[in-house]
CHARMM internal coordinates of N, CA and C (Angstrom, degrees):
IC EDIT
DIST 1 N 1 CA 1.4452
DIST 1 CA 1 C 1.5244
ANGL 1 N 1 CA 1 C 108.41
DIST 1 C 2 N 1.0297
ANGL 1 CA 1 C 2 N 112.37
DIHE 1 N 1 CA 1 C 2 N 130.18
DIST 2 N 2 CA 1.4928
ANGL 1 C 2 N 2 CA 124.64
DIHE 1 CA 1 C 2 N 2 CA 178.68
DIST 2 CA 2 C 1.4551
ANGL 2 N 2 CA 2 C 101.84
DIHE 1 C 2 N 2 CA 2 C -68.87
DIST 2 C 3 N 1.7891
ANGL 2 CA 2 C 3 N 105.19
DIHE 2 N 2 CA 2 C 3 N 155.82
DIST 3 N 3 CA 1.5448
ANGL 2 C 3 N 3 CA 123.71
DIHE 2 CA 2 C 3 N 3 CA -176.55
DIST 3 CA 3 C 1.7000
ANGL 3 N 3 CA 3 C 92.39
DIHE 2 C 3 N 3 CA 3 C -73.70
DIST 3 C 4 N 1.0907
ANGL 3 CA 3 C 4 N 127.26
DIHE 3 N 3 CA 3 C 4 N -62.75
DIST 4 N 4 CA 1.4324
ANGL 3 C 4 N 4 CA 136.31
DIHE 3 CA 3 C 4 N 4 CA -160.47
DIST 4 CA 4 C 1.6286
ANGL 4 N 4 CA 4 C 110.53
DIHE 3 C 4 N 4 CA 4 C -135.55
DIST 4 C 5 N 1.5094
ANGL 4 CA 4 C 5 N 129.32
DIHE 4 N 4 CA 4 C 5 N 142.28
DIST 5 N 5 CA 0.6588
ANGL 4 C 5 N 5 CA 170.47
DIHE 4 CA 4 C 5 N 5 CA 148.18
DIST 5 CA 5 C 1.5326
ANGL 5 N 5 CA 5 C 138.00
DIHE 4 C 5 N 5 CA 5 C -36.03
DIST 5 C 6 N 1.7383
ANGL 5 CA 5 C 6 N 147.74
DIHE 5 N 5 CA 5 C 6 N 84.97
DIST 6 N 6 CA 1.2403
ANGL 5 C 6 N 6 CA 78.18
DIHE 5 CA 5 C 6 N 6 CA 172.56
DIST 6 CA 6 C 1.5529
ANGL 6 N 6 CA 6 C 94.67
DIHE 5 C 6 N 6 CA 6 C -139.40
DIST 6 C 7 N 1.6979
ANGL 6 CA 6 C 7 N 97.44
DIHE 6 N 6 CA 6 C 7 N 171.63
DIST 7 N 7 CA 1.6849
ANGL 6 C 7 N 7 CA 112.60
DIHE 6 CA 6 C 7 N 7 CA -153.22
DIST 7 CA 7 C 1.0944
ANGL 7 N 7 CA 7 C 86.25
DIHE 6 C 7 N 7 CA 7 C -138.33
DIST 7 C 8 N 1.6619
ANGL 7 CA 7 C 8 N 116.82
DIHE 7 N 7 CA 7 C 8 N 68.13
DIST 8 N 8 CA 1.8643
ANGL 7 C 8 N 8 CA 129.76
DIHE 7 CA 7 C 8 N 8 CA 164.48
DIST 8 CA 8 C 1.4395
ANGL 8 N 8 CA 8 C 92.80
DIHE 7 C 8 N 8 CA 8 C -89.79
DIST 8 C 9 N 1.1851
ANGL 8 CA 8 C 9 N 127.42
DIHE 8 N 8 CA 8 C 9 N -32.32
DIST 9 N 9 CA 1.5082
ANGL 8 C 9 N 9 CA 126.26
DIHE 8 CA 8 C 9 N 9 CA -168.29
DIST 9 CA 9 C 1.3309
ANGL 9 N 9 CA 9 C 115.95
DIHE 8 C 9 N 9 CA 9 C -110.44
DIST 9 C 10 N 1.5184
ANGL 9 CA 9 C 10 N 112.46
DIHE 9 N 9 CA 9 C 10 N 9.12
DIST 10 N 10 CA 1.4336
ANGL 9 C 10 N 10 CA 106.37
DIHE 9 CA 9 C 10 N 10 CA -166.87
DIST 10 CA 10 C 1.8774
ANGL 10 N 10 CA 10 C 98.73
DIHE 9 C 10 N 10 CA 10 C -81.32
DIST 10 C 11 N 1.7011
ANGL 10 CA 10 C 11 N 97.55
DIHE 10 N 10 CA 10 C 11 N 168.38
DIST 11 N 11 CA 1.4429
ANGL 10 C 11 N 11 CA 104.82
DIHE 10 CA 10 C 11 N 11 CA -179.65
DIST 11 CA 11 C 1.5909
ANGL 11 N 11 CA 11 C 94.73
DIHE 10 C 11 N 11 CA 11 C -118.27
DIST 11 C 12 N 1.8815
ANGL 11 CA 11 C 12 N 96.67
DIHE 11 N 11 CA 11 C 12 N 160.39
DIST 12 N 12 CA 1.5919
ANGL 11 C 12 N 12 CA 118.79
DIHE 11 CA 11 C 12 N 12 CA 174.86
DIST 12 CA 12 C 1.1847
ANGL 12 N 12 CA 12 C 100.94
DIHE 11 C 12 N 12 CA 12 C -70.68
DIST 12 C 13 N 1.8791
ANGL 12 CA 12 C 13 N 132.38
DIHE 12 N 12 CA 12 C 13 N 121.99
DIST 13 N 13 CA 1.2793
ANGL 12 C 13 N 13 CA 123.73
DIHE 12 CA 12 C 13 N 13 CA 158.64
DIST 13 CA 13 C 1.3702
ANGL 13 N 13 CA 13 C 108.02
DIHE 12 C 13 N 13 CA 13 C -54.89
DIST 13 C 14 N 1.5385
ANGL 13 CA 13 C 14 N 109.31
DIHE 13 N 13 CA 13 C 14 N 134.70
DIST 14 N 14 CA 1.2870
ANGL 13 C 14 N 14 CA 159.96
DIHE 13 CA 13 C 14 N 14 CA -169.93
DIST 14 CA 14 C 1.3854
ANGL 14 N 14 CA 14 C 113.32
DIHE 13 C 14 N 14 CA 14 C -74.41
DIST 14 C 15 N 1.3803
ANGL 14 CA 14 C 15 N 133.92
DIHE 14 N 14 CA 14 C 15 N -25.43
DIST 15 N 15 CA 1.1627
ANGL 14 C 15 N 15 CA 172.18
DIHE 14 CA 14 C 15 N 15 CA 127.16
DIST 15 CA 15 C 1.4621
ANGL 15 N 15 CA 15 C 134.49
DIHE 14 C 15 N 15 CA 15 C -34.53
DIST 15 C 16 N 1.5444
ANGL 15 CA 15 C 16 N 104.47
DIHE 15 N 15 CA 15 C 16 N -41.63
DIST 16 N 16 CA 1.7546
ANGL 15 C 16 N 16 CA 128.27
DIHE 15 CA 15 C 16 N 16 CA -166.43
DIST 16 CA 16 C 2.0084
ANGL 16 N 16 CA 16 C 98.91
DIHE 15 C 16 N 16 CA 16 C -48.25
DIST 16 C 17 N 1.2857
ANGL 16 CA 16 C 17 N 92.33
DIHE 16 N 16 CA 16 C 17 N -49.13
DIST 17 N 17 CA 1.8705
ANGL 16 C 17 N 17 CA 101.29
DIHE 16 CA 16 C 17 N 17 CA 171.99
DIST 17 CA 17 C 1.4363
ANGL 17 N 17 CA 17 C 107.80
DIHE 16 C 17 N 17 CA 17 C -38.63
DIST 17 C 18 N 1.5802
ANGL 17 CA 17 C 18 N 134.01
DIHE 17 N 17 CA 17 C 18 N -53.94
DIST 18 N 18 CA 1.3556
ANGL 17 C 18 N 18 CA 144.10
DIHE 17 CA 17 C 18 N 18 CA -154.42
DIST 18 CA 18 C 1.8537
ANGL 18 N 18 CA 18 C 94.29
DIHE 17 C 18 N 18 CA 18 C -97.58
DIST 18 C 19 N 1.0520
ANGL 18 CA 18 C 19 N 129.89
DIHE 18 N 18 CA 18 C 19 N -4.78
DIST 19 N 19 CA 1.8553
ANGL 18 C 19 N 19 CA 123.08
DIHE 18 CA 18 C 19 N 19 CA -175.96
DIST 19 CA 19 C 1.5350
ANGL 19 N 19 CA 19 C 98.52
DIHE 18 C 19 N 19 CA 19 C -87.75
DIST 19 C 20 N 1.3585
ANGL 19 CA 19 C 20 N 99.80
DIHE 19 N 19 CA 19 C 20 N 153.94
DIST 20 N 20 CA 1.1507
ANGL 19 C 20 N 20 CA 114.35
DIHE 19 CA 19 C 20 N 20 CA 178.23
DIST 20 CA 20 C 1.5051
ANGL 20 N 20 CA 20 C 133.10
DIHE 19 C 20 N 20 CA 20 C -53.77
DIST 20 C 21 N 1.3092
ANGL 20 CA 20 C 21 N 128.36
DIHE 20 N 20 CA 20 C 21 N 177.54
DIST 21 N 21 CA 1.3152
ANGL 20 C 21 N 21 CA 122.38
DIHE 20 CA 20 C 21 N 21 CA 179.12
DIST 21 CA 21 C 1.5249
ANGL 21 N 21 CA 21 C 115.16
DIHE 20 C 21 N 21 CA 21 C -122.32
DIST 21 C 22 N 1.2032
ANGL 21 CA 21 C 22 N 133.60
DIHE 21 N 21 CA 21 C 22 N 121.36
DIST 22 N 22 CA 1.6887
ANGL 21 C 22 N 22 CA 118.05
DIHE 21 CA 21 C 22 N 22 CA -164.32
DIST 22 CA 22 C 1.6508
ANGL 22 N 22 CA 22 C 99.07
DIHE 21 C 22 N 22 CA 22 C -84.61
DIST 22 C 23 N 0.9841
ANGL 22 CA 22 C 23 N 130.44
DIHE 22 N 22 CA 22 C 23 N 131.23
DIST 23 N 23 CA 1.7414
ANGL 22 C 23 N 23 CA 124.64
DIHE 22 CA 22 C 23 N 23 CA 155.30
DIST 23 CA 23 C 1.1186
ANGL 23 N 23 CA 23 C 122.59
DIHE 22 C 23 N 23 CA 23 C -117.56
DIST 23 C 24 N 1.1279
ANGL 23 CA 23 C 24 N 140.52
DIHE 23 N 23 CA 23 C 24 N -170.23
DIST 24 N 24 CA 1.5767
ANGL 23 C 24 N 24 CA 162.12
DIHE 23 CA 23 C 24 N 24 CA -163.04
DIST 24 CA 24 C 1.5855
ANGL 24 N 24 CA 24 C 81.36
DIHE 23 C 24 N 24 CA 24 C -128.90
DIST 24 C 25 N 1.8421
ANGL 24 CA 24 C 25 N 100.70
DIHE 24 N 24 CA 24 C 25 N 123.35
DIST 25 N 25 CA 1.8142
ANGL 24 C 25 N 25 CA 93.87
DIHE 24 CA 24 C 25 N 25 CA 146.49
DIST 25 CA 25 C 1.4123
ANGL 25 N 25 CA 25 C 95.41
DIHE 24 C 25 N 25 CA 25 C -152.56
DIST 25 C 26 N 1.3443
ANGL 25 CA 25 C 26 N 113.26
DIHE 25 N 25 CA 25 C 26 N 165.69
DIST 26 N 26 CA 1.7075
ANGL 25 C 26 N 26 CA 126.54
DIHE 25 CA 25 C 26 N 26 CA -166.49
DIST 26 CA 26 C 1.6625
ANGL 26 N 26 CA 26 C 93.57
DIHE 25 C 26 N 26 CA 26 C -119.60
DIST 26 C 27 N 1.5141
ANGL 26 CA 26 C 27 N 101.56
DIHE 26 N 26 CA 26 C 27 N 117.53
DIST 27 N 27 CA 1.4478
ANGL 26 C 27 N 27 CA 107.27
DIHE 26 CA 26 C 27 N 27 CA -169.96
DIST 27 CA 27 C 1.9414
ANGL 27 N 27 CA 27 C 93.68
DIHE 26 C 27 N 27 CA 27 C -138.08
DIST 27 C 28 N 1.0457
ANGL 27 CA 27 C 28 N 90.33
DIHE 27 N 27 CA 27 C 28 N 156.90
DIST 28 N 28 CA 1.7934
ANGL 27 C 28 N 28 CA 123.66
DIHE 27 CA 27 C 28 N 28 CA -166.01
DIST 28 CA 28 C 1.6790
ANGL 28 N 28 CA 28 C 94.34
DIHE 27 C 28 N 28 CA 28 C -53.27
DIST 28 C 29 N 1.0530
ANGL 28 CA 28 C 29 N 151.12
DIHE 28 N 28 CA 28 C 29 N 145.95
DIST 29 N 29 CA 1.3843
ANGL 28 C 29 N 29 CA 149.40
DIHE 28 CA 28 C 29 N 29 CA 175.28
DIST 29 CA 29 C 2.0820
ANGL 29 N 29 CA 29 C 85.21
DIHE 28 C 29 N 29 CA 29 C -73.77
DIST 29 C 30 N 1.0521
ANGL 29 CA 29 C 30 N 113.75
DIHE 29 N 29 CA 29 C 30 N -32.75
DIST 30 N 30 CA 1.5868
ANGL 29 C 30 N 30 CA 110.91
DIHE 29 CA 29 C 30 N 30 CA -157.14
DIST 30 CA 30 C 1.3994
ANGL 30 N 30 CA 30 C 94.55
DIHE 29 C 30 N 30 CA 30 C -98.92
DIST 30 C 31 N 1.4536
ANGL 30 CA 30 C 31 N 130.62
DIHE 30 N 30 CA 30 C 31 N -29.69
DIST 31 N 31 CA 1.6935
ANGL 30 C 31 N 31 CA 116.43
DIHE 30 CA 30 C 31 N 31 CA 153.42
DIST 31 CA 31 C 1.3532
ANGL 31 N 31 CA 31 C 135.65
DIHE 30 C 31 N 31 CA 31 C -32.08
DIST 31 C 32 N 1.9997
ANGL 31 CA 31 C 32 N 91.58
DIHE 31 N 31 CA 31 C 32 N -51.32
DIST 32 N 32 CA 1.7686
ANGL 31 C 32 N 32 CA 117.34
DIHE 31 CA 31 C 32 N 32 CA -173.39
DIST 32 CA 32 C 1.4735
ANGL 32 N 32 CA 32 C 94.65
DIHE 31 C 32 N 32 CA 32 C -66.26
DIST 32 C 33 N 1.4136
ANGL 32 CA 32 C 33 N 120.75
DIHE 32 N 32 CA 32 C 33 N -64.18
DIST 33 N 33 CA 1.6586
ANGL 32 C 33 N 33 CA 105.53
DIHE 32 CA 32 C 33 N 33 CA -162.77
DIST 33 CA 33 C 1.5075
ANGL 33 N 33 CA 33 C 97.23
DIHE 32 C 33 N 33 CA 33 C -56.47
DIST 33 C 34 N 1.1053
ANGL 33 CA 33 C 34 N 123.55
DIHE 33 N 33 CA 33 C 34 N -54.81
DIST 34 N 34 CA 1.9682
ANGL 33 C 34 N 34 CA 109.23
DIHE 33 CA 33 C 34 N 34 CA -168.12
DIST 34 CA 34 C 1.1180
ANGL 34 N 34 CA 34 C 114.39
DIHE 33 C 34 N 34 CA 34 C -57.37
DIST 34 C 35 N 1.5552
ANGL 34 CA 34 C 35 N 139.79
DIHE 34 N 34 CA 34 C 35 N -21.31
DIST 35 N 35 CA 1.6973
ANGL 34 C 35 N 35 CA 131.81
DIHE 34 CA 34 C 35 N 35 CA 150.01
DIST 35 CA 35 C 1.4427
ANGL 35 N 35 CA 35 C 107.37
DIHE 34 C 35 N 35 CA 35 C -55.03
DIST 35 C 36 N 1.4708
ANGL 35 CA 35 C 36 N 117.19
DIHE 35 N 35 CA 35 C 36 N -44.95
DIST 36 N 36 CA 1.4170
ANGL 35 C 36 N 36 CA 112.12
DIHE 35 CA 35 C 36 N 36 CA -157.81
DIST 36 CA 36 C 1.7570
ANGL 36 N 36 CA 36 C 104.58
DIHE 35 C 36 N 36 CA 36 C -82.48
DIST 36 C 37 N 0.9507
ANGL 36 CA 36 C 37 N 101.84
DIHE 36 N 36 CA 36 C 37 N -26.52
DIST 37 N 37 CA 1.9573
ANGL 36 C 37 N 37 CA 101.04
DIHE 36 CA 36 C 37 N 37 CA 179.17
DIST 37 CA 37 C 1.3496
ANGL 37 N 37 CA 37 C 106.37
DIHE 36 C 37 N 37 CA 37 C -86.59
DIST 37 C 38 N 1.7674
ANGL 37 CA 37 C 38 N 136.74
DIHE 37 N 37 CA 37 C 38 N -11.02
DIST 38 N 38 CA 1.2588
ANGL 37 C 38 N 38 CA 122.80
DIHE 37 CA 37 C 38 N 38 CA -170.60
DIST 38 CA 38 C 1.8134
ANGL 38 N 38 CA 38 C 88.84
DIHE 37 C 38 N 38 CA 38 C -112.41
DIST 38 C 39 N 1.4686
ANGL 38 CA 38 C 39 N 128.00
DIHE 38 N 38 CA 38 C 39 N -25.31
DIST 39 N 39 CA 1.7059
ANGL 38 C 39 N 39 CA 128.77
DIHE 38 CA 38 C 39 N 39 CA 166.91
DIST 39 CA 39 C 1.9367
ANGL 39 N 39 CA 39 C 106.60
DIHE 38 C 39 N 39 CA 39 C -52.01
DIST 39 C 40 N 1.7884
ANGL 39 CA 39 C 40 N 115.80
DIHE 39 N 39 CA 39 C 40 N -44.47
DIST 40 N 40 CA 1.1887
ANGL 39 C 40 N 40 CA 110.50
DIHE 39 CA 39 C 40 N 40 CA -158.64
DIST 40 CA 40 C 1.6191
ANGL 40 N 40 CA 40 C 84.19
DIHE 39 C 40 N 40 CA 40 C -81.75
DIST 40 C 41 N 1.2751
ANGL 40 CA 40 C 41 N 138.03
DIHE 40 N 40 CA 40 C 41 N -22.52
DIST 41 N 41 CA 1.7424
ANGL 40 C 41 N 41 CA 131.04
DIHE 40 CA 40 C 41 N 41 CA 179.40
DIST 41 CA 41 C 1.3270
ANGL 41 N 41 CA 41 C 95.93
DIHE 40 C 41 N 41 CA 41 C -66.28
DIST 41 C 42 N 1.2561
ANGL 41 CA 41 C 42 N 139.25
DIHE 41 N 41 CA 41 C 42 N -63.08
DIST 42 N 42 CA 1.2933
ANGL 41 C 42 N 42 CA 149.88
DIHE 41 CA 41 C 42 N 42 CA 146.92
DIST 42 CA 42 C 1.2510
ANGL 42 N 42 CA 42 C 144.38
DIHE 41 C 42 N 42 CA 42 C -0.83
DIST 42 C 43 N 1.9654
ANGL 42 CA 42 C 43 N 101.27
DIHE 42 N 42 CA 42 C 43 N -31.89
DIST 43 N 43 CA 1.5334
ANGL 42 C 43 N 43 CA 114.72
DIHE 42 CA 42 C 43 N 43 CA -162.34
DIST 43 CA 43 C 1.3484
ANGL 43 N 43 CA 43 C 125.09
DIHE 42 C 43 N 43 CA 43 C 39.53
DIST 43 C 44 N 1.4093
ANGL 43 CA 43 C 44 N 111.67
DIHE 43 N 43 CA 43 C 44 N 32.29
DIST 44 N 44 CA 1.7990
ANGL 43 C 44 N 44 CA 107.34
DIHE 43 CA 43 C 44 N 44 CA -176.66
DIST 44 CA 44 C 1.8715
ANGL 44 N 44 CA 44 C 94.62
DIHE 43 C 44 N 44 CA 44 C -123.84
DIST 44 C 45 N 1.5086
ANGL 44 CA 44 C 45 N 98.76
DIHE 44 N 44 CA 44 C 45 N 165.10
DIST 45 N 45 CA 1.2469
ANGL 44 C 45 N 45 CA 83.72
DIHE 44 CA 44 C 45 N 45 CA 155.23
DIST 45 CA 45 C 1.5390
ANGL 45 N 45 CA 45 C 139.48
DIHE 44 C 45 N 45 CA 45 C -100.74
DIST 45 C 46 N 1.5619
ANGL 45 CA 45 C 46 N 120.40
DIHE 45 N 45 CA 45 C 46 N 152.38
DIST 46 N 46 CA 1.1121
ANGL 45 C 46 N 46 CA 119.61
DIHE 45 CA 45 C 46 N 46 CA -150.69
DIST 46 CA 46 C 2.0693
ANGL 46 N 46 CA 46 C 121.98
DIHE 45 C 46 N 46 CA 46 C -54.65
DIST 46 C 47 N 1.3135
ANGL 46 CA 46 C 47 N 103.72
DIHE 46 N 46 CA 46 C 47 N -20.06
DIST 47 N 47 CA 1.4208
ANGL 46 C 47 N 47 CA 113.79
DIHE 46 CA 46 C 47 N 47 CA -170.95
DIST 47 CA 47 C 1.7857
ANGL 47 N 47 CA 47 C 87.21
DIHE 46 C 47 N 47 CA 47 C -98.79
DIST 47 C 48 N 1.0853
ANGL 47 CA 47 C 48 N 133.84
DIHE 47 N 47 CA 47 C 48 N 2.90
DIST 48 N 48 CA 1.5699
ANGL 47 C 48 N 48 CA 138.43
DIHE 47 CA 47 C 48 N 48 CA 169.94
DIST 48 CA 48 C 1.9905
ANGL 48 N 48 CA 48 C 86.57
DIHE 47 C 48 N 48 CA 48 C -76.01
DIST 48 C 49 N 1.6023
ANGL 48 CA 48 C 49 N 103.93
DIHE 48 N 48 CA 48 C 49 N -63.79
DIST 49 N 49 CA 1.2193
ANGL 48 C 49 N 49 CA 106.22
DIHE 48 CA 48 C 49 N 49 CA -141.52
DIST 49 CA 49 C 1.9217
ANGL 49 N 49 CA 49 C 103.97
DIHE 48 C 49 N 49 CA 49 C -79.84
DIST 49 C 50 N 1.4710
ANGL 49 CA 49 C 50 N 100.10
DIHE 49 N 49 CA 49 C 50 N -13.48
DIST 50 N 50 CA 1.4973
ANGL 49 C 50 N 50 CA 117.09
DIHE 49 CA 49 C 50 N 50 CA 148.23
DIST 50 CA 50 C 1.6274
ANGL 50 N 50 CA 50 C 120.86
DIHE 49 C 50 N 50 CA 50 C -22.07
DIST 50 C 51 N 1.4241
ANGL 50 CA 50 C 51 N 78.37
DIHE 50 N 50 CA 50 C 51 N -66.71
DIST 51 N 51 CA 1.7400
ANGL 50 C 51 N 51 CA 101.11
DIHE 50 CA 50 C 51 N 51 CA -142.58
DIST 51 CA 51 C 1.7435
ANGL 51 N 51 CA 51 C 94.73
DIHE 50 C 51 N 51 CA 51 C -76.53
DIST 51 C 52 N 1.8030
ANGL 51 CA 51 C 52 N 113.34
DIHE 51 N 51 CA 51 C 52 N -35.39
DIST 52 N 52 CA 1.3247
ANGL 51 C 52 N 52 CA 125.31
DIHE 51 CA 51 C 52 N 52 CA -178.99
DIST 52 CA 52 C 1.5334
ANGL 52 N 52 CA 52 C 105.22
DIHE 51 C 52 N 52 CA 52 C -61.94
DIST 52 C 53 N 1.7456
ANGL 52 CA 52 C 53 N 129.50
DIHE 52 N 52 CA 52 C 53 N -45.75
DIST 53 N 53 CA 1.3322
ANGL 52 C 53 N 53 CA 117.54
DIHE 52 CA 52 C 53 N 53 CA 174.90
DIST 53 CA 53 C 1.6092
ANGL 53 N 53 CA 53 C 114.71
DIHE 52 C 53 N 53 CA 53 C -66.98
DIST 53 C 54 N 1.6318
ANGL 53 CA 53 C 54 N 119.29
DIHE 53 N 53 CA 53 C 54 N -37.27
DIST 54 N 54 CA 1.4268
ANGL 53 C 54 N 54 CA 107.31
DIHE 53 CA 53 C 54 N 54 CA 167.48
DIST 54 CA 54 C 1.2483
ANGL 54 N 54 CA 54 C 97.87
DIHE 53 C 54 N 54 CA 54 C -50.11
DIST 54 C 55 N 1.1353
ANGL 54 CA 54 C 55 N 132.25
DIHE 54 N 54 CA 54 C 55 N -120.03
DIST 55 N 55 CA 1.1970
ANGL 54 C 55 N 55 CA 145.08
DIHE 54 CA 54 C 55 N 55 CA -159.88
DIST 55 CA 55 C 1.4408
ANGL 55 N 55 CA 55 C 132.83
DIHE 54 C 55 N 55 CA 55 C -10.06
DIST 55 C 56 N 1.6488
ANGL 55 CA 55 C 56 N 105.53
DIHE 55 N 55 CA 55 C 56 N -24.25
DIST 56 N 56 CA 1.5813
ANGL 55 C 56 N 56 CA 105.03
DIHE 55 CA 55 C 56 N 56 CA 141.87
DIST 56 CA 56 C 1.0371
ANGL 56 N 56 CA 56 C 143.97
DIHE 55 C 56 N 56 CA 56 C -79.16
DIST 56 C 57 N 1.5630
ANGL 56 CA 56 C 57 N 115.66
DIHE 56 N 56 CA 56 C 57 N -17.57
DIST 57 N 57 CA 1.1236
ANGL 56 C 57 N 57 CA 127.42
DIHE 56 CA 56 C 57 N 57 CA -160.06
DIST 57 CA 57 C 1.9505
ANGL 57 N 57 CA 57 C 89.13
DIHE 56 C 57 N 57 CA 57 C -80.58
DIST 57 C 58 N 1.5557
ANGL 57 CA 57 C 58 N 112.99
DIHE 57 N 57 CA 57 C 58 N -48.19
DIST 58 N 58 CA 1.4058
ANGL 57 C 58 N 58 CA 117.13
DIHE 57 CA 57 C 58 N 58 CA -173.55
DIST 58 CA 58 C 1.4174
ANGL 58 N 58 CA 58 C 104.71
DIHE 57 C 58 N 58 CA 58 C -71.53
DIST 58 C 59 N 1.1893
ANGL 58 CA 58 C 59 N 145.68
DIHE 58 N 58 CA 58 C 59 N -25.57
DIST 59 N 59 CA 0.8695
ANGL 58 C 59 N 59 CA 140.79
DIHE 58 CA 58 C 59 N 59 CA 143.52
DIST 59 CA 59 C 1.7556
ANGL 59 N 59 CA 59 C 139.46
DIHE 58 C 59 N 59 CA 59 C -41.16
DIST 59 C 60 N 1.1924
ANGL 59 CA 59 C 60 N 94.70
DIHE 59 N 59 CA 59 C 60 N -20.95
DIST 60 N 60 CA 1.6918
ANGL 59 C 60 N 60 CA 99.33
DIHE 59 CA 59 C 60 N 60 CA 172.72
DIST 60 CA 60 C 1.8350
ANGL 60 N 60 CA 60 C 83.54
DIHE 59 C 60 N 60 CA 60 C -131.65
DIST 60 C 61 N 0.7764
ANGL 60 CA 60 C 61 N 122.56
DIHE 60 N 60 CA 60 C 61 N 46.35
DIST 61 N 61 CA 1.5206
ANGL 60 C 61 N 61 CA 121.04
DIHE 60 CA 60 C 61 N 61 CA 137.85
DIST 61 CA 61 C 1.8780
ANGL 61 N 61 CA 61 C 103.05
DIHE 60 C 61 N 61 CA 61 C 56.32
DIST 61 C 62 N 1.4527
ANGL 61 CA 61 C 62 N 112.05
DIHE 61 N 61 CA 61 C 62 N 24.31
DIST 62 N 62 CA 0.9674
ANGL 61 C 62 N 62 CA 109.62
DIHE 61 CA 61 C 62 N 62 CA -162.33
DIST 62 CA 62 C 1.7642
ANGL 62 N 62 CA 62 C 104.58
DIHE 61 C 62 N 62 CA 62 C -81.53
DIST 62 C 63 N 1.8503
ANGL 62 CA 62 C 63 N 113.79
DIHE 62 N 62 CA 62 C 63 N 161.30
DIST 63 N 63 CA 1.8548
ANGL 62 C 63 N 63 CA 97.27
DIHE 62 CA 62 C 63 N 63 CA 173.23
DIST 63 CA 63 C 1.5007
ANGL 63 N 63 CA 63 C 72.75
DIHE 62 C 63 N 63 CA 63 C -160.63
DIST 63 C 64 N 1.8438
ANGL 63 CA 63 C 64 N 80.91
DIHE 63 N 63 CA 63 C 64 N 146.73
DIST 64 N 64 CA 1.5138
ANGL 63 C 64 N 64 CA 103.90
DIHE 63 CA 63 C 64 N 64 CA -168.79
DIST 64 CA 64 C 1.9894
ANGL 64 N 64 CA 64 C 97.29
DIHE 63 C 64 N 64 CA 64 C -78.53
DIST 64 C 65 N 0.8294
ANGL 64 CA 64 C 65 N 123.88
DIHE 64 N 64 CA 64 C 65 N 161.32
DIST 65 N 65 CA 1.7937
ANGL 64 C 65 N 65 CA 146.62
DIHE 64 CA 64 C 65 N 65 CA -173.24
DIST 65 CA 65 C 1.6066
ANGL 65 N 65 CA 65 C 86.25
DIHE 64 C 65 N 65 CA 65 C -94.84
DIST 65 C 66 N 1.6736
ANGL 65 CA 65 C 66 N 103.96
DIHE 65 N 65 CA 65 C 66 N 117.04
DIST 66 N 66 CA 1.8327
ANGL 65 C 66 N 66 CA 119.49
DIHE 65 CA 65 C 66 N 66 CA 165.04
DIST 66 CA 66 C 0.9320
ANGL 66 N 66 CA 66 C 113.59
DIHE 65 C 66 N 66 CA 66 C -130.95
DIST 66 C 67 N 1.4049
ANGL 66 CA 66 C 67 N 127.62
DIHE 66 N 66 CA 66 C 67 N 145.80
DIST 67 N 67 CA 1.2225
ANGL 66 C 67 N 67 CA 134.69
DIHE 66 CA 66 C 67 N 67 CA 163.23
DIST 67 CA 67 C 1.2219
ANGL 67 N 67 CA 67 C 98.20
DIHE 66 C 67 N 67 CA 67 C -152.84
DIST 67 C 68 N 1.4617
ANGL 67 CA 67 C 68 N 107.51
DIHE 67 N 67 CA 67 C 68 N 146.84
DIST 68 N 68 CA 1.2899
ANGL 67 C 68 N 68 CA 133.58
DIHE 67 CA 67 C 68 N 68 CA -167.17
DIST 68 CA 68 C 1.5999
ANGL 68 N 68 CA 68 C 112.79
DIHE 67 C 68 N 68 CA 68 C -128.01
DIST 68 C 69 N 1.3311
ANGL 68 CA 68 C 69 N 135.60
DIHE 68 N 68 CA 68 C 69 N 109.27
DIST 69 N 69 CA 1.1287
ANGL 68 C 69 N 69 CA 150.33
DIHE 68 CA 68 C 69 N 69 CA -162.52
DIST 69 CA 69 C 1.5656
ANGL 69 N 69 CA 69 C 98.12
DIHE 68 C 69 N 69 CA 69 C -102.74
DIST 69 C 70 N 1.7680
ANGL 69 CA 69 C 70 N 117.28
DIHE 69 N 69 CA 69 C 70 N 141.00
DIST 70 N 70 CA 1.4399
ANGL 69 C 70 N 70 CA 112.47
DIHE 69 CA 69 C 70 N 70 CA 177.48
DIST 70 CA 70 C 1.3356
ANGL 70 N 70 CA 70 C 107.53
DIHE 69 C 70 N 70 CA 70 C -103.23
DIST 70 C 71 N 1.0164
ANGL 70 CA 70 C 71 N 115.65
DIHE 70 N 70 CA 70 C 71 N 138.00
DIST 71 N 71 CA 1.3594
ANGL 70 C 71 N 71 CA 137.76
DIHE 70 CA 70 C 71 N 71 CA -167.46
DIST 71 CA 71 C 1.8000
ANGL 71 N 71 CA 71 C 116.17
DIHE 70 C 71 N 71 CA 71 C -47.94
END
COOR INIT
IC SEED 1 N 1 CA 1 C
IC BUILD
């Protein structure tokens, strides 16, 4: 591995628009294992197989049914 580098000529991936986004999310301990036991049936990984049910769900325009009752 080289001491230094250099990236006078390097280019902006072209792509960076289409990469992912990292977040913070607070999920059910009993959510995580049911991604993680249906990802290892799967061979993917489980925040892969995450991101594949978001992304369908927004994709078919789907929204979960709420109601909120006052206490």
């Amino acid at each position: 591995m080289r001491k230094e580098y250099d990236f006078s000529k390097a280019k902006k991936n072209p792509y960076a628009s289409q990469l992912k986004k990292q977040v913070t999310i607070r999920l059910d301990e009993g959510t995580v294992e049911y991604f993680k036991k249906l990802a290892k049936e799967a061979g993917i990984p489980y925040q892969t197989l995450i991101n594949l049910y978001l992304r369908d769900c927004a994709a078919a325009g789907r929204k979960l049914s709420m109601e909120w009752k006052a206490a």
